[in-house]
C-alpha positions in Angstrom: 0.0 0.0 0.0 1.6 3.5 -0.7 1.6 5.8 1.7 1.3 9.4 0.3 3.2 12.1 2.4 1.1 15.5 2.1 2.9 18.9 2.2 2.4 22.1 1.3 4.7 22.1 -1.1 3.1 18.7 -2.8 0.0 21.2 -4.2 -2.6 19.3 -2.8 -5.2 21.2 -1.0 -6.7 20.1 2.4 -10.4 20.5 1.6 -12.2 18.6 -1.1 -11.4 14.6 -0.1 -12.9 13.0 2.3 -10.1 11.0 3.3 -8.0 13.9 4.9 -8.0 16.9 6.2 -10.1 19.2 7.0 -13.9 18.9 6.6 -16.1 21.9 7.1 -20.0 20.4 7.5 -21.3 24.0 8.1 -21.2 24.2 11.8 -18.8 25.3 14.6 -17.3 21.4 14.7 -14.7 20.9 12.3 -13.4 17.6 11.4 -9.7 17.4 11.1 -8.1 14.0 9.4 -4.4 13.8 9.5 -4.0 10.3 8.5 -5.9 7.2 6.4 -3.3 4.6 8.2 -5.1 2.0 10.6 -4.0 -0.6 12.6 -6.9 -3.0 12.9 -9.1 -4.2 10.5 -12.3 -4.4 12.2 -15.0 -6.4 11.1 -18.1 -3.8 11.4 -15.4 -0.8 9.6 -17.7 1.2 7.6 -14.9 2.5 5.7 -12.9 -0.7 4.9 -9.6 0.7 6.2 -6.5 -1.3 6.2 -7.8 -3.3 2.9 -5.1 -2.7 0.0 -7.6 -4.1 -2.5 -10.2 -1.1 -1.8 -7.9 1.2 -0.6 -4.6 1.4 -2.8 -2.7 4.5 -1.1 -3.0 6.0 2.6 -2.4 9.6 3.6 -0.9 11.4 5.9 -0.4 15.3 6.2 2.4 17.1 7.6 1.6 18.5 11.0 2.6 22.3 9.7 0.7 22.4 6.8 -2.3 20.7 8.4 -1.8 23.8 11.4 -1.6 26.8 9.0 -4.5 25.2 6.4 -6.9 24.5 10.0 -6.2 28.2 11.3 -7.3 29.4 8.2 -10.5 27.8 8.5 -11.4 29.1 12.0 -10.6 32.3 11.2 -13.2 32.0 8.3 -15.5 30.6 10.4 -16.1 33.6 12.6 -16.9 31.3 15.6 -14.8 29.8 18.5 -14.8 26.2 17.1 -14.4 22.9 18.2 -11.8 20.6 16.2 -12.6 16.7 15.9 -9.5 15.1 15.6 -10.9 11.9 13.8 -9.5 9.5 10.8 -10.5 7.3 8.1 -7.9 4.6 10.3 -6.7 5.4 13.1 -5.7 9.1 14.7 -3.6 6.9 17.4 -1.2 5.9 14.2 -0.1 9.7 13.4 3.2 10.4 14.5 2.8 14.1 15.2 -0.7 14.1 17.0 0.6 15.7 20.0 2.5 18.0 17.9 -1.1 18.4 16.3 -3.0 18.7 19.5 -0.1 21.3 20.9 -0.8 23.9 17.5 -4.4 23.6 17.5 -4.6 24.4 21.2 -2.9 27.6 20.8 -5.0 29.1 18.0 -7.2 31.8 18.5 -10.7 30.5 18.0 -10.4 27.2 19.5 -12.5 26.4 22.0 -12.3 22.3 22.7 -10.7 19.6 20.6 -11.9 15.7 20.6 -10.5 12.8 19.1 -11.6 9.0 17.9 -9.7 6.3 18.6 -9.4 2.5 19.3 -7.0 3.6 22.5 -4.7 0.5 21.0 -1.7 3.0 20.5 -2.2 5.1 23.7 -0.8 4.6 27.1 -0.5 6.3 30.2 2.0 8.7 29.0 0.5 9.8 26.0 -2.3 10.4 27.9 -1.0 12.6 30.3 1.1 14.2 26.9 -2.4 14.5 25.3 -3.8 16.4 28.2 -0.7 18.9 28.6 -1.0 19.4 25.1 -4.9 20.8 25.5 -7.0 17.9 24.6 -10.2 18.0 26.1 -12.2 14.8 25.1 -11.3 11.4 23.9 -14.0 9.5 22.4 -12.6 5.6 22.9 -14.2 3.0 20.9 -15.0 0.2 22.7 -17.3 -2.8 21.2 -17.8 -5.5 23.5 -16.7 -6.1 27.1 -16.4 -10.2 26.0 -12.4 -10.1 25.7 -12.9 -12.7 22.7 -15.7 -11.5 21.0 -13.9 -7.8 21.5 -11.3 -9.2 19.6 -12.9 -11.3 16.7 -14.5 -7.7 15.9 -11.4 -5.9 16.0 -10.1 -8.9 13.7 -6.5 -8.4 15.1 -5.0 -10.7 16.8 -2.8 -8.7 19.6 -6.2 -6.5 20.0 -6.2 -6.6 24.5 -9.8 -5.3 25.9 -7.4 -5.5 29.2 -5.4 -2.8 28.3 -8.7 -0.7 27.0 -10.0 -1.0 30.1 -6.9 0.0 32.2 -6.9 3.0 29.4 -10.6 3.9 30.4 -9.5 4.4 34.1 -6.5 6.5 33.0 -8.1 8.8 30.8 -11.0 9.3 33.7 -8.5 10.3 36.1 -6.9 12.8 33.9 -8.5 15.7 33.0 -9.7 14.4 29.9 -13.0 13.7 29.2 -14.1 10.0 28.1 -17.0 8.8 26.0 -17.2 5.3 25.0 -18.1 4.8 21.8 -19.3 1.8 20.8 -20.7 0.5 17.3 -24.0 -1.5 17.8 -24.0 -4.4 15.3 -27.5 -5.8 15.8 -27.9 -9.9 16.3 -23.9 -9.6 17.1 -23.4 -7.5 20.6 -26.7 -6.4 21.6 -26.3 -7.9 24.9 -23.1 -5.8 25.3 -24.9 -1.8 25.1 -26.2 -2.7 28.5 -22.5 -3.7 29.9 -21.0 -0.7 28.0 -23.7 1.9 29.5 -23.0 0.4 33.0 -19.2 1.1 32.6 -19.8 4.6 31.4 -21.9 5.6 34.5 -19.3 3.8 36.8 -16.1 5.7 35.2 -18.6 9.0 35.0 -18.5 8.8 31.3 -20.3 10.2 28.2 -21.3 7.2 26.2 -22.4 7.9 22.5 -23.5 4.0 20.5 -23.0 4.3 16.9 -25.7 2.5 14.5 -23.9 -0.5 12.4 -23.9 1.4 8.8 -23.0 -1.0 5.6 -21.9 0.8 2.5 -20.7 -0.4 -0.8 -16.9 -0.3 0.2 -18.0 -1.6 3.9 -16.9 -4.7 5.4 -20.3 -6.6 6.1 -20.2 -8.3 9.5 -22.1 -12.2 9.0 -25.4 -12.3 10.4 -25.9 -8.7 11.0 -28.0 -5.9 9.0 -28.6 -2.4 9.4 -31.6 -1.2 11.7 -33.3 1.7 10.4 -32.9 4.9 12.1 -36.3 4.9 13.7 -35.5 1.7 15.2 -32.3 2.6 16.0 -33.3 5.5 18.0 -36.3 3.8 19.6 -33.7 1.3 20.7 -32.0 4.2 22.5 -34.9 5.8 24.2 -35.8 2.5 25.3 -32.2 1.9 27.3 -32.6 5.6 28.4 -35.5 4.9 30.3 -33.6 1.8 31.3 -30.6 2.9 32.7 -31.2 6.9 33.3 -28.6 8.0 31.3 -28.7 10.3 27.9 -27.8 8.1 24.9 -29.1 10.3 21.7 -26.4 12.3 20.9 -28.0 15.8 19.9 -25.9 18.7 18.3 -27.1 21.1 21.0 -26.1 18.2 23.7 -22.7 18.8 22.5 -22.6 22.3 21.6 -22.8 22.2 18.4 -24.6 24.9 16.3 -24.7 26.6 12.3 -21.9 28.5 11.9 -20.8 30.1 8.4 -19.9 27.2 5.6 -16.6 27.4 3.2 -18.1 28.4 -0.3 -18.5 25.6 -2.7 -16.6 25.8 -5.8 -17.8 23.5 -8.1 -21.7 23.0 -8.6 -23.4 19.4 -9.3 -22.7 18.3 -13.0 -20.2 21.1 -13.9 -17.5 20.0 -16.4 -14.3 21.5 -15.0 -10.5 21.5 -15.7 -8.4 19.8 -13.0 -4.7 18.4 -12.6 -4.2 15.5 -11.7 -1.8 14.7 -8.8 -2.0 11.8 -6.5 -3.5 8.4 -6.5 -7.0 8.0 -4.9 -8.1 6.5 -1.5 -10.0 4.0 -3.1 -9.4 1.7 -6.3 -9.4 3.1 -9.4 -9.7 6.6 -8.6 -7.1 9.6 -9.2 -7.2 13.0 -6.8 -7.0 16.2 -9.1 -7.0 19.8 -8.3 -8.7 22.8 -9.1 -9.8 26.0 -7.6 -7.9 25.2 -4.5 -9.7 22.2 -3.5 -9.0 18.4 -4.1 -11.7 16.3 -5.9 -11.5 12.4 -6.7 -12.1 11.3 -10.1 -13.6 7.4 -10.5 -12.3 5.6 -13.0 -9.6 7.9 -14.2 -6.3 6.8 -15.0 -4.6 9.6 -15.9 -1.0 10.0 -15.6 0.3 12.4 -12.6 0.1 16.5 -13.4 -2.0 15.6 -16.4 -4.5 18.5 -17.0 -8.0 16.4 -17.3 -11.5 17.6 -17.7 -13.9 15.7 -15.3 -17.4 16.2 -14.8 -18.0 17.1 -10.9 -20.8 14.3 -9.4 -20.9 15.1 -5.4 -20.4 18.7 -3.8 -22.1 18.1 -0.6 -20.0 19.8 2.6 -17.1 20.9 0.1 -16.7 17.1 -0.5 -16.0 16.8 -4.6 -16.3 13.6 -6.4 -16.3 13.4 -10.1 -15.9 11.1 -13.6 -14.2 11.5 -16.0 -16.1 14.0 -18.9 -16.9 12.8 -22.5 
């Protein structure tokens, strides 16, 4: 798998791909994605990280450029902001996160940052690093409380849920805050949500359960299908009245409100001239650029800073996909 080092001076803008960097859904939470790379190949992953046959390069952006391209933003955004330090793999694999953590931190306009992760690659003393650095919220993913069945999911081998748990105690006692976040993959660890909420009100936790999604690119766990939302959510009110604790994760719950959206440059079904400069995330796709913003061409096979004329699909939240035009 090749792993593609993004720099400023590489050309490649951070907005446009939804792989990395910086994604701007038109509130005051901005996701920030400094790496692709994962360590696990979970069996519920929505994204199908750590597959080489879906995903032929990773990503990962220097911590500088990432810094100066995420200021930008907040100033823009007019708003004291909260930055969502989250990944298509695994934030815990990016070697400058406390570097990351340390920048962000320090900007005017900042008000909190967050960050997924399995908790795999932390310990107590990146913890305590994380916390010195400004990080006010880890959001640990955490499936089952069965140590085997915890690991089947995580489809790793070396996955410990000992040393999750031992990491849920440390992060309470810092002064980070911890929310477990658990996928629920119906038919497979129902019986666990229970266990899960129970350890969140015993550490003093937030919990947040994620509903099981299975996309195209998804890796499809046996036995298990997708609830719709109504049933998902009735699910959750059901275990709130259960267990007297808030499970439906509202924007207003966590502060988050409107706030003013980056302009969209290209428009649905616009044919548009772009360069072409690094291999996609997923197979078969190329990432061009145009108008300062990164857009992922399907089926294009175009040779590297080729100029290309592609015919934009997707726009939503600044996210540009495209095909190639005729």
């Amino acid at each position: 798998m090749e792993l593609v080092r993004i720099t400023k001076e590489s050309g490649i803008p951070l907005i446009g791909c939804i792989a990395f960097g910086i994604i701007d859904r038109g509130t005051n939470l901005l996701q920030v994605r400094p790496t692709t790379v994962c360590n696990l190949k979970c069996e519920f992953c929505s994204v199908n990280a750590n597959n080489p046959e879906v995903h032929p390069a990773n990503f990962t952006v220097d911590v500088n450029y990432l810094l100066e391209e995420i200021e930008k933003v907040v100033k823009f955004k007019g708003v004291e902001c909260e930055i969502n330090i989250d990944s298509a793999g695994e934030v815990g694999t990016y070697p400058q996160l406390i570097e990351l953590v340390r920048g962000v931190k320090g900007m005017a306009g900042v008000k909190r940052i967050s960050m997924q992760t399995n908790g795999t690659l932390l310990d107590g003393e990146k913890v305590f690093l994380l916390q010195k650095a400004g990080l006010s919220q880890i959001n640990l993913s955490i499936n089952s409380l069965n140590p085997e069945q915890a690991q089947q999911l995580s489809r790793t081998p070396n996955y410990s849920l000992e040393h999750i748990l031992g990491l849920t105690k440390i992060i309470s006692d810092s002064g980070i805050q911890l929310l477990i976040a658990p996928v629920w993959i119906p038919k497979i660890n129902d019986d666990e949500m229970p266990k899960l909420i129970e350890l969140a009100k015993k550490l003093n936790a937030k919990i947040g359960i994620q509903k099981y999604e299975a996309y195209r690119h998804s890796r499809k766990v046996k036995g298990a299908k997708p609830v719709t939302f109504w049933k998902f959510y009735h699910k959750l009110k059901e275990m709130e009245q259960q267990y007297g604790i808030g499970l439906i994760c509202t924007a207003e719950a966590f502060g988050v409100h409107k706030a003013k959206r980056l302009p969209t440059v290209f428009e649905e079904n616009e044919k548009v001239q772009l360069v072409v400069k690094t291999p996609g995330w997923l197979n078969g796709q190329m990432i061009a650029v145009g108008k300062d913003r990164c857009v992922s061409i399907n089926d294009c096979r175009a040779e590297l800073g080729k100029r290309v004329r592609a015919k934009i699909l997707e726009n939503k939240n600044n996210i540009y996909v495209a095909e190639m035009a005729r």
